[in-house]
C-alpha positions in Angstrom: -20.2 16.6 -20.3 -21.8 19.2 -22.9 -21.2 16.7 -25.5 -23.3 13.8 -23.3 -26.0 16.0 -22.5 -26.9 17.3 -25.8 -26.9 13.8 -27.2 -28.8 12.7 -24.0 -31.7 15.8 -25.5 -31.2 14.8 -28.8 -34.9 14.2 -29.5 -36.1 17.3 -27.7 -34.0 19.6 -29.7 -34.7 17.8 -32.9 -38.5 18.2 -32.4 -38.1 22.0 -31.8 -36.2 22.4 -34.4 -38.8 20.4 -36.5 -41.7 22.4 -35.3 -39.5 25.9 -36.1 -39.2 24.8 -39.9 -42.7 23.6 -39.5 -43.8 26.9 -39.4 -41.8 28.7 -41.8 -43.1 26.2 -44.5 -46.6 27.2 -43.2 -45.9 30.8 -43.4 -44.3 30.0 -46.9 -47.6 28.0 -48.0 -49.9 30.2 -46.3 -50.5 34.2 -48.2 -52.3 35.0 -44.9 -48.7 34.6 -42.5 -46.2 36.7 -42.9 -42.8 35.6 -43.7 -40.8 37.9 -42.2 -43.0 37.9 -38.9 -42.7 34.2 -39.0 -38.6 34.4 -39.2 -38.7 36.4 -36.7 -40.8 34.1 -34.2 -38.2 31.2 -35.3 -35.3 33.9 -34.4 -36.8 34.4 -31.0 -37.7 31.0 -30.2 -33.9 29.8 -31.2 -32.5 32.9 -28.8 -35.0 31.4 -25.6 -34.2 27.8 -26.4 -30.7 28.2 -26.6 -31.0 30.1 -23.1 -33.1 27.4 -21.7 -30.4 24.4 -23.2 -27.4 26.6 -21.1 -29.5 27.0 -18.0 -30.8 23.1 -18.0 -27.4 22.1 -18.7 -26.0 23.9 -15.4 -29.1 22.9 -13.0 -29.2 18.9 -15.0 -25.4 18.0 -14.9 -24.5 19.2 -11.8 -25.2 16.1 -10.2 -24.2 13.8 -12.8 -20.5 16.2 -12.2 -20.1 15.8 -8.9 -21.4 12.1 -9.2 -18.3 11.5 -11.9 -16.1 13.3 -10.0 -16.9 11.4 -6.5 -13.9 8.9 -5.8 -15.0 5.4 -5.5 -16.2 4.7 -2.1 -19.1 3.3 0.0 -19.5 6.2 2.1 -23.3 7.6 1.2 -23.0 11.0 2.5 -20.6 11.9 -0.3 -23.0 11.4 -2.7 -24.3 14.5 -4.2 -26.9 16.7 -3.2 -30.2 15.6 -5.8 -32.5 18.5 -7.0 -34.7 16.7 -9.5 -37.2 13.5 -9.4 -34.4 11.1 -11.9 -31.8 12.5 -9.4 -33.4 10.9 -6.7 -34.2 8.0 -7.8 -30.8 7.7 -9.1 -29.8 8.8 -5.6 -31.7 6.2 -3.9 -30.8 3.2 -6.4 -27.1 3.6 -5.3 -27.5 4.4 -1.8 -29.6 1.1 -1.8 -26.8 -0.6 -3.3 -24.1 0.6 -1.2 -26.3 -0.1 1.7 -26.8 -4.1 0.5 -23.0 -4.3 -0.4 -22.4 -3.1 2.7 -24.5 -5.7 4.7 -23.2 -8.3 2.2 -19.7 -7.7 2.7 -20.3 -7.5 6.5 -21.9 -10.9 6.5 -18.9 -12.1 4.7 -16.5 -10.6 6.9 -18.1 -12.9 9.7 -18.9 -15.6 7.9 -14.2 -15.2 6.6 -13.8 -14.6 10.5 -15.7 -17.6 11.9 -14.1 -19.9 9.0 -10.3 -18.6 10.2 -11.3 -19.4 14.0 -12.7 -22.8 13.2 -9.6 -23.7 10.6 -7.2 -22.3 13.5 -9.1 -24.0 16.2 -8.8 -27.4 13.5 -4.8 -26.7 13.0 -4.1 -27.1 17.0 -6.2 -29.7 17.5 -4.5 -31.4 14.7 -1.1 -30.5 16.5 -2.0 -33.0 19.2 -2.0 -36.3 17.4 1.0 -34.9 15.1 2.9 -34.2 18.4 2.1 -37.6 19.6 3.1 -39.3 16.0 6.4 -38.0 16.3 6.6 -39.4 19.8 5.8 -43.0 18.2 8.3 -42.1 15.2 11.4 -41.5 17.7 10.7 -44.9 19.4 10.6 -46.5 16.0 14.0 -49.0 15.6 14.1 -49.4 12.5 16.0 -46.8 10.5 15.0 -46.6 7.3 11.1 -47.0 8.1 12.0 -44.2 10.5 13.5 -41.5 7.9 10.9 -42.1 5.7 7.9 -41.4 8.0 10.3 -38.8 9.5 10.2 -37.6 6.1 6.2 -37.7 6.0 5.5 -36.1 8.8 7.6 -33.1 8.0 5.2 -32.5 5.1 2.7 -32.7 7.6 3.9 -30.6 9.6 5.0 -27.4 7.2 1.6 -27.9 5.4 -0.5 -26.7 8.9 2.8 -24.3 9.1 2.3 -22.6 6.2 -1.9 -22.4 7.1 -1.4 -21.5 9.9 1.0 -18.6 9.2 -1.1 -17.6 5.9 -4.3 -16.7 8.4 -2.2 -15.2 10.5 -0.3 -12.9 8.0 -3.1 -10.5 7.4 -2.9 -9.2 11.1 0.4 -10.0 12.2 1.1 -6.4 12.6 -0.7 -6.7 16.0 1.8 -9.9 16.8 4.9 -8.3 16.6 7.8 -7.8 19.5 10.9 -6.2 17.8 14.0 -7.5 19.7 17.4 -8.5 19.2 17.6 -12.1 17.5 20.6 -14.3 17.9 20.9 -15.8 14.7 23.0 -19.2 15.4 20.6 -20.4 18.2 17.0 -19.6 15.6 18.9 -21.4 12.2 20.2 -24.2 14.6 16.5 -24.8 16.1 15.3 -24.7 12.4 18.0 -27.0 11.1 17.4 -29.5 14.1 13.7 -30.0 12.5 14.9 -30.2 9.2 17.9 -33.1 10.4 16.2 -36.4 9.4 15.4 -35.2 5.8 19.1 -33.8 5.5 20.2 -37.3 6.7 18.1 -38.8 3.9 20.0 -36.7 1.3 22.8 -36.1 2.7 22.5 -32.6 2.8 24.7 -30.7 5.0 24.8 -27.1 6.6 28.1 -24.5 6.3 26.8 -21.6 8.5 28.9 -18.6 9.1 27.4 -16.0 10.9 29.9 -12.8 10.9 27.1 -11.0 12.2 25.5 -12.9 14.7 22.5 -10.7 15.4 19.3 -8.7 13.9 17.0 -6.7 15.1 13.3 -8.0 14.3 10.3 -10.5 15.5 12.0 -13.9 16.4 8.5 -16.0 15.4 8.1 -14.6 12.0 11.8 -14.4 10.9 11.7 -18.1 11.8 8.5 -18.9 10.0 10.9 -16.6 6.5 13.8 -19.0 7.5 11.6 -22.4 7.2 10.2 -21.3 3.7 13.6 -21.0 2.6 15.3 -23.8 4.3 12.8 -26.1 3.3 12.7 -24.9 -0.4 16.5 -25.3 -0.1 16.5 -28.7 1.3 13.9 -30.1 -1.3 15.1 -29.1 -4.7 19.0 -29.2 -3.3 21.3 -32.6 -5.1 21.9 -35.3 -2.7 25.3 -34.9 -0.6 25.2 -31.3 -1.2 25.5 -28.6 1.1 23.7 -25.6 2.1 25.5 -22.2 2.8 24.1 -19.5 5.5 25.9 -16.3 5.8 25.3 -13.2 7.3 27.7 -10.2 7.5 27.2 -6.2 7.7 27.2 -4.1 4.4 26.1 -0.8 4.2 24.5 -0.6 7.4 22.9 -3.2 6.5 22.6 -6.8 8.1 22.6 -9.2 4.9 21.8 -13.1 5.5 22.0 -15.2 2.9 20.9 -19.1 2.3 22.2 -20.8 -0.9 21.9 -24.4 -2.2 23.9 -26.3 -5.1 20.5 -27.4 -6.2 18.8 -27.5 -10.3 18.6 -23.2 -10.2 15.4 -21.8 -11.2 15.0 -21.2 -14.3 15.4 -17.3 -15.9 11.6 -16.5 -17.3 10.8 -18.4 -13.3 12.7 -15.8 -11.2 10.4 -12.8 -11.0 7.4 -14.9 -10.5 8.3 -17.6 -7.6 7.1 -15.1 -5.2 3.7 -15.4 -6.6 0.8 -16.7 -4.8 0.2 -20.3 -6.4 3.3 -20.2 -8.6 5.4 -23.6 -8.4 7.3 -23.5 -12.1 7.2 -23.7 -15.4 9.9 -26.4 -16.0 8.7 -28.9 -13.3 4.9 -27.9 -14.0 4.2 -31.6 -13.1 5.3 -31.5 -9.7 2.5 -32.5 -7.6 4.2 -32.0 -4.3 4.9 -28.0 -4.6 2.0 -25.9 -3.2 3.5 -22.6 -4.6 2.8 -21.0 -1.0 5.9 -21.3 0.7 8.0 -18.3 -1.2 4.6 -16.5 -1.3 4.2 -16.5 2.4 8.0 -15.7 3.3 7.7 -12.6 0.7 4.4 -11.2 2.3 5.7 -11.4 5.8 8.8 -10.2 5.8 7.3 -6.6 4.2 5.9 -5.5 7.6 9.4 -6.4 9.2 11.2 -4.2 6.9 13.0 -7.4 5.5 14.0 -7.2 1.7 13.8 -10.3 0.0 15.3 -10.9 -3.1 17.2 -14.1 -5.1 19.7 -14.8 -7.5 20.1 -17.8 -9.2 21.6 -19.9 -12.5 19.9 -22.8 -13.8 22.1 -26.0 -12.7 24.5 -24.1 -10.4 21.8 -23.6 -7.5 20.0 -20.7 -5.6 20.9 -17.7 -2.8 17.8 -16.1 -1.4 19.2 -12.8 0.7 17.4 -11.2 3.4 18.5 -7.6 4.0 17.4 -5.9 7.3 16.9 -2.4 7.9 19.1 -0.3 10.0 17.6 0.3 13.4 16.1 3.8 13.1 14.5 2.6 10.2 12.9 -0.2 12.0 11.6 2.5 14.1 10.3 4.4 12.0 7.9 1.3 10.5 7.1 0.3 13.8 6.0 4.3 14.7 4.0 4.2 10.9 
């Protein structure tokens, strides 16, 4: 600070300086001034404006202190107190700002809100006619044309999933209702959606469910379980099969989903939770959104839910979701 405000007076101590040697070389030019009176005038005048620099530098940075030292916030009132005209217009410029951010971001805010209503009002109106497509598809005889538009309308379908979901994300805190989930009856209601794809490719499921239950939000875990059963089913090989386990360990409730599909591949593994991020080997792939992992990882972090994967390029893929014991649940839900 010392070091900033001398350079910020820079030219006001250079021209008192100037005028002191100014008028020793007067006193040195002119018999009629004394010399020594005149060093002594210089001595004194250094002595006061070296008092006057200390005391302007306490009453002048002050402000500028406790303006430096404020942590970055809109809230006005901790701006500092302003004892000089610069300091309040200073003041005033960023309490003008604040104010205008402010109003702008509040704007925003209702302008993000009204968007989210209308896109959510959009996604279950869209629900209607997708409802009644499947209807039509069911009835349809033929069984190829049917797995194929089954096939189609699955895409459909998990694409206003995943909006849907991603709006609701930021403030699903307030739509939570911890119980205790049966596992077997949520998968098998997941898998049942997923059936006409899995008849496509001949993908089957091998579930074993040694423990049977969890403790968390039925809605979201299934909305985790879609992201992963879906990524599952689309990059496993045809006429594989899919493994679900879930067992105790540690206290712990660990369930596990694993495919026999291409792997991802090593420099992939610690970005495919990324928002956006679909991969670097299959870069081309117009189909992959890059949402779906991104989604499952950002809601199961208010559920206490750790989500993590292993896998090895060509030998397929185990996601593993590990739920927290029971008084730690409690102690989210009570944060």
């Amino acid at each position: 600070m010392i070091r900033l405000f001398l350079m910020e007076r820079i030219s006001w101590i250079l021209m008192v300086v100037f005028l002191l040697i100014l008028a020793l070389i007067m006193a040195y030019l002119d018999s009629s001034l004394s010399v020594d009176s005149m060093f002594y005038y210089v001595f004194l005048s250094l002595v006061i404006f070296f008092l006057f620099v200390v005391i302007r530098y306490f009453k002048e940075t002050s402000f500028f202190k406790e303006l430096g030292e404020r942590e970055s916030t809109t809230d006005i009132t901790s701006l500092p107190e302003k004892n000089s005209p610069f300091e309040s217009f200073i003041y005033h410029q960023i309490s003008s700002s604040i104010e205008q951010l402010e109003k702008e971001a509040s704007t925003n805010q209702f302008l993000l809100e009204q968007e989210k209503d209308e896109l959510l009002s959009w996604i279950h109106e869209v629900k209607t006619p997708l409802t009644a497509l499947k209807l039509i598809i069911d009835r349809t005889e033929n069984q190829q044309l049917r797995s194929e538009l089954m096939y189609e309308w699955l895409r459909i379908h998990y694409l206003l999933d995943q909006q849907l979901h991603q709006k609701r994300i930021p403030f699903m805190e307030n739509d939570l209702f911890i119980e205790t989930v049966e596992l077997e009856s949520l998968l098998n209601s997941e898998i049942r959606t997923l059936r006409s794809w899995c008849l496509k490719k001949g993908i089957g499921f091998d579930v074993e469910l040694s423990s049977p239950y969890v403790l968390t939000d039925a809605k979201w875990l299934s909305f985790i379980l879609r992201q992963l059963l879906t990524n599952a089913v689309k990059y496993s090989e045809e006429g594989s099969e899919i493994t679900i386990q879930s067992f105790d360990e540690m206290n712990h409730t660990i369930l596990t989903v694993a495919d026999n599909g291409r792997g991802i591949d090593p420099r992939d593994v610690d970005r495919i939770f990324d928002k956006g991020f679909t991969s670097t080997s299959k870069h081309q792939d117009q189909h992959a959104t890059g949402m779906g992992l991104y989604l499952a990882k950002k809601a199961a972090l208010p559920l206490g839910i750790q989500l993590s994967v292993l896998s090895t390029i060509g030998r397929g893929t185990t996601f593993t979701l590990t739920f927290s014991k029971e008084n730690s649940f409690l102690q989210i839900q009570s944060v």
